[in-house]
TORSELO-738390 format. One record per residue: residue in one letter; x, y, z of N, C-alpha, C in turn; residue number from 0. Coordinates in nm, 4 decimals, always signed. Layout:
REM TORSELO-738390
- A;X;Y;Z;X;Y;Z;X;Y;Z;NUM
...
This chain:
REM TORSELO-738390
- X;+0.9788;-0.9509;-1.5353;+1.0383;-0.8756;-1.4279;+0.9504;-0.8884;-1.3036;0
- X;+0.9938;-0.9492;-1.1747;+0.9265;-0.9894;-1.1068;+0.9605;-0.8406;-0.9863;1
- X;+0.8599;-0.7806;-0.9256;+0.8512;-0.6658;-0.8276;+0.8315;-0.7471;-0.6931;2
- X;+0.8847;-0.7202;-0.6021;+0.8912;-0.7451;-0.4392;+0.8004;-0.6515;-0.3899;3
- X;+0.6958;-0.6827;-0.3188;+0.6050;-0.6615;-0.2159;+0.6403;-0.5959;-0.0365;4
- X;+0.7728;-0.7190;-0.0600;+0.7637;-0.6953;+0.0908;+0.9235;-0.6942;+0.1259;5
- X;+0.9732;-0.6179;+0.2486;+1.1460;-0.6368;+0.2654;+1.1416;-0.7359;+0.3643;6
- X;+1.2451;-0.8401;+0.3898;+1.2725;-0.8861;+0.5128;+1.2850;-0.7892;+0.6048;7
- X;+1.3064;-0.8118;+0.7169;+1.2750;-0.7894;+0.8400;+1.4320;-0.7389;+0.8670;8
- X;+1.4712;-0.6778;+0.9695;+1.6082;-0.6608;+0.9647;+1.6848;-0.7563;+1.0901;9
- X;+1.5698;-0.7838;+1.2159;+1.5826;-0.8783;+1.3344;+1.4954;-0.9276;+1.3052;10
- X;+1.5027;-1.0626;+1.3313;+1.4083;-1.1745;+1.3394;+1.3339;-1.2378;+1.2353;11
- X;+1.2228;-1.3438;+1.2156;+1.1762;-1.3920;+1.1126;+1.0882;-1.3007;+1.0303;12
- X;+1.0745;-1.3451;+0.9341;+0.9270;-1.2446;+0.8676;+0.9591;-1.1201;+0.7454;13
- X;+0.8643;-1.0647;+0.7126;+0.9126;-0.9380;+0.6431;+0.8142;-0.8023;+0.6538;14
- X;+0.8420;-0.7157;+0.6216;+0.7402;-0.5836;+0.6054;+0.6676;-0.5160;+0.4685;15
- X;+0.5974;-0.4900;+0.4590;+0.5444;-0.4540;+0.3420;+0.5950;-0.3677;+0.2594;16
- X;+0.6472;-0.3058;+0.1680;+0.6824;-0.2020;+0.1091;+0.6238;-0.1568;-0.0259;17
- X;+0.5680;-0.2022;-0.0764;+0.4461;-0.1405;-0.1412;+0.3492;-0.1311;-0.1676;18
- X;+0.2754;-0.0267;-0.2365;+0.1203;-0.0367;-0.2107;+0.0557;-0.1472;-0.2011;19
- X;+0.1241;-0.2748;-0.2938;+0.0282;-0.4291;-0.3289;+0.0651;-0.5249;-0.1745;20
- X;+0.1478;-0.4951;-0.1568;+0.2174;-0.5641;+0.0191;+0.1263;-0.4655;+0.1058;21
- X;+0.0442;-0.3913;+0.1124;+0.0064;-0.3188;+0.2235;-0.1030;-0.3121;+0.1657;22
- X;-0.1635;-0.3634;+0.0686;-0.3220;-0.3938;+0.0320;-0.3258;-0.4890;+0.0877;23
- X;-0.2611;-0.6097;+0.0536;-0.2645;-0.7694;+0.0527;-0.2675;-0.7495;+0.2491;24
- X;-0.1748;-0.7004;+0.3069;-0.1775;-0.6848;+0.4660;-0.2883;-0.6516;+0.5331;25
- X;-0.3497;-0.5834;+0.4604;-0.4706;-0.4697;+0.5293;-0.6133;-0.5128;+0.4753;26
- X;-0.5817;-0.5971;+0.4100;-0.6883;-0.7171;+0.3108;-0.7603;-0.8091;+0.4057;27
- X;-0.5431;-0.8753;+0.4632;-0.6009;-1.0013;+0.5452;-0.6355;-0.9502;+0.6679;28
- X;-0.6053;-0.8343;+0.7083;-0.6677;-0.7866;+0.8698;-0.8092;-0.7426;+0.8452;29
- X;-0.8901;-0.7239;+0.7481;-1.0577;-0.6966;+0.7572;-1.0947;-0.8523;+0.7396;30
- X;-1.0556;-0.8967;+0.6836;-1.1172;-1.0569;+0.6828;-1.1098;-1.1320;+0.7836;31
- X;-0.9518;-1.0790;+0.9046;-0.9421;-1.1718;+1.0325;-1.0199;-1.0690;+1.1316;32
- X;-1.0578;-0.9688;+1.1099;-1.1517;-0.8670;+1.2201;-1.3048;-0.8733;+1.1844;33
- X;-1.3427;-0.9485;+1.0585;-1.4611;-0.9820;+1.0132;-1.4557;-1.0941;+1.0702;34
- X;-1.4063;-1.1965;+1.0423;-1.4684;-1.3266;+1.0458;-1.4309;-1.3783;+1.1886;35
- X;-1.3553;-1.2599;+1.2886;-1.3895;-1.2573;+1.4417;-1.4427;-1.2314;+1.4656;36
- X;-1.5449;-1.1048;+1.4529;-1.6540;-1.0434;+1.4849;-1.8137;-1.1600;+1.4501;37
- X;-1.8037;-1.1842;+1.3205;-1.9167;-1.3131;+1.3025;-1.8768;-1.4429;+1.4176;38
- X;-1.7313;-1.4651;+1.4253;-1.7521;-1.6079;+1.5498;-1.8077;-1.5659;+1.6741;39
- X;-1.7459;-1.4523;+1.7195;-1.8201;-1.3676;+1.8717;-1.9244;-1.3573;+1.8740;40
- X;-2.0073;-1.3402;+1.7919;-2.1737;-1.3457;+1.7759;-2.2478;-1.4758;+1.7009;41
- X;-2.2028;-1.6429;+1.6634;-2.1973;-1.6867;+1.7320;-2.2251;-1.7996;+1.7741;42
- X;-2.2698;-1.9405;+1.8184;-2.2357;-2.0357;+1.8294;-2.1737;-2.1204;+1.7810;43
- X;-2.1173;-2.2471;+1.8663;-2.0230;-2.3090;+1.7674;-2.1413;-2.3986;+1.6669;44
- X;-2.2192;-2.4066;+1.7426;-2.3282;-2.4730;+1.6345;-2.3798;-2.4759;+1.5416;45
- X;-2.3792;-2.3193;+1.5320;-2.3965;-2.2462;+1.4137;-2.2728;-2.2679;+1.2602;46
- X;-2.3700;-2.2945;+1.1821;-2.2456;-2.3458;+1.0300;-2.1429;-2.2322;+1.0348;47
- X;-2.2456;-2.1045;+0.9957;-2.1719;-1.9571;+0.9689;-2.0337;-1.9425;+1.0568;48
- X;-2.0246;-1.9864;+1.1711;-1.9166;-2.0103;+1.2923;-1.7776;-2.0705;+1.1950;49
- X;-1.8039;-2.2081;+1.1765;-1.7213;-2.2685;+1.0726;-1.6393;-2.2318;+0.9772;50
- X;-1.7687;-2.1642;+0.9256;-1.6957;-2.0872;+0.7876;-1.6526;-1.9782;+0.8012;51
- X;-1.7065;-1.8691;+0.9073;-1.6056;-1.7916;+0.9259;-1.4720;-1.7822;+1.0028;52
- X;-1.4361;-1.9479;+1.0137;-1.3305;-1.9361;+1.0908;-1.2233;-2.0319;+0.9417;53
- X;-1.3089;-2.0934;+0.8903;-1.2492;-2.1505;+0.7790;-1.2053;-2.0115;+0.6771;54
- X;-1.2649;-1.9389;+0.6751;-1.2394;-1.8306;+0.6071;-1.1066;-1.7191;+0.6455;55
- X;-1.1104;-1.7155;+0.8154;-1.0291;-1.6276;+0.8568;-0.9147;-1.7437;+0.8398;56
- X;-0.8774;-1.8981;+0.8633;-0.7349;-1.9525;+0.8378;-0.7084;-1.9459;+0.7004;57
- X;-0.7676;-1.9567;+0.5812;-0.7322;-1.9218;+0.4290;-0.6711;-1.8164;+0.4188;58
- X;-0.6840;-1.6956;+0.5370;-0.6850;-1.5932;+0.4493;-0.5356;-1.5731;+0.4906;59
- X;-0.5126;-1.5984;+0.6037;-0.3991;-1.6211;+0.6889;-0.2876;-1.6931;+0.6233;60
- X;-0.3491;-1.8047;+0.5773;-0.2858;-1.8937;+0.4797;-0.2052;-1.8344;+0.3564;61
- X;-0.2568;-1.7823;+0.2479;-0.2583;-1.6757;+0.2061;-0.1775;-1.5577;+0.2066;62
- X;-0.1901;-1.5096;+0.2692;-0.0842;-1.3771;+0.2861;+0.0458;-1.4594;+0.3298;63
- X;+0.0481;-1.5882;+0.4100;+0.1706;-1.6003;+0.4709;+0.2522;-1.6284;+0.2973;64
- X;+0.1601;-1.7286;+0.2039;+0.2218;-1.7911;+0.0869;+0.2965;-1.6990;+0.0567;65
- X;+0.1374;-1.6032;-0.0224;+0.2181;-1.4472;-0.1049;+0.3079;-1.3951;-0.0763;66
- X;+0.3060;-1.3598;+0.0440;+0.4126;-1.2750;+0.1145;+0.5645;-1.3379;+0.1624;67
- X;+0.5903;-1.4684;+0.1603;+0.7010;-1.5736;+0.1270;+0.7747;-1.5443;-0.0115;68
- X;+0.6706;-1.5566;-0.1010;+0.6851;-1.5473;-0.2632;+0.7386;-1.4034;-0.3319;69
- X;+0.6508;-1.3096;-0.2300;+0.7000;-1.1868;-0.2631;+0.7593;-1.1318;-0.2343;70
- X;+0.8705;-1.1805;-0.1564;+0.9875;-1.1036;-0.0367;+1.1167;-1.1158;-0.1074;71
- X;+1.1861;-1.0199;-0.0875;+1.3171;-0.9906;-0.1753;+1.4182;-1.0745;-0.0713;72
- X;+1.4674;-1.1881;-0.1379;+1.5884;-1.2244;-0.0370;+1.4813;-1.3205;+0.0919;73
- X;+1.4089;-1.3894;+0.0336;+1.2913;-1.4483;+0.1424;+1.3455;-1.4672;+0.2758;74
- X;+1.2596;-1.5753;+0.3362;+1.2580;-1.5240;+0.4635;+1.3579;-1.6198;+0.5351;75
- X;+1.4152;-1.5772;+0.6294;+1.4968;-1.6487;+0.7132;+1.5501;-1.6175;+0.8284;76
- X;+1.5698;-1.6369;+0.9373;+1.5689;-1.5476;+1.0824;+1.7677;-1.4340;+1.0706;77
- X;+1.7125;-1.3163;+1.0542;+1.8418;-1.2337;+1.0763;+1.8798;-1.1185;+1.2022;78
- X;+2.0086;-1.1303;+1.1899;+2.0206;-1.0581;+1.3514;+2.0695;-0.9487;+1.3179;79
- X;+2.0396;-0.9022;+1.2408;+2.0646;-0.7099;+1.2253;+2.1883;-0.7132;+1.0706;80
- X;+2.2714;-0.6055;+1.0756;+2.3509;-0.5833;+0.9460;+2.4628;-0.6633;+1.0140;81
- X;+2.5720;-0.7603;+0.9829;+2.6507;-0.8123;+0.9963;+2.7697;-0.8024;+0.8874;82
């Protein structure tokens, strides 16, 4: 029995979270993209750590977009309201 995470959207592409594991997984990838911005802002590109925390913040991005594809009831596809 497979559980949905997330609803489509009701306008436009994408979906919203609707349960606790869709709004972990959401709030997951926003400390990892507000972390691993905060390490590039401080700082050079020269610096390895730079790299990887930017290699780190597109995985994670990566990631939620998969899951959250996978876990959407009725996946994703651009809609223009109830028709």
């Amino acid at each position: 029995m497979s559980t949905y995470w997330f609803r489509p959207k009701r306008y436009g592409y994408g979906a919203t979270p609707v349960t606790w594991q869709g709004w972990a997984l959401t709030l997951g990838t926003l400390a990892v993209v507000i972390g691993a911005t905060v390490t590039m802002t401080t700082r050079s590109a020269a610096d390895p750590l730079f790299w990887f925390a930017l290699a780190v913040e597109i995985a994670a991005v990566i990631a939620l977009i998969a899951i959250g594809r996978i876990k959407t009831e009725g996946g994703w596809r651009w809609r223009w309201g109830d028709r």
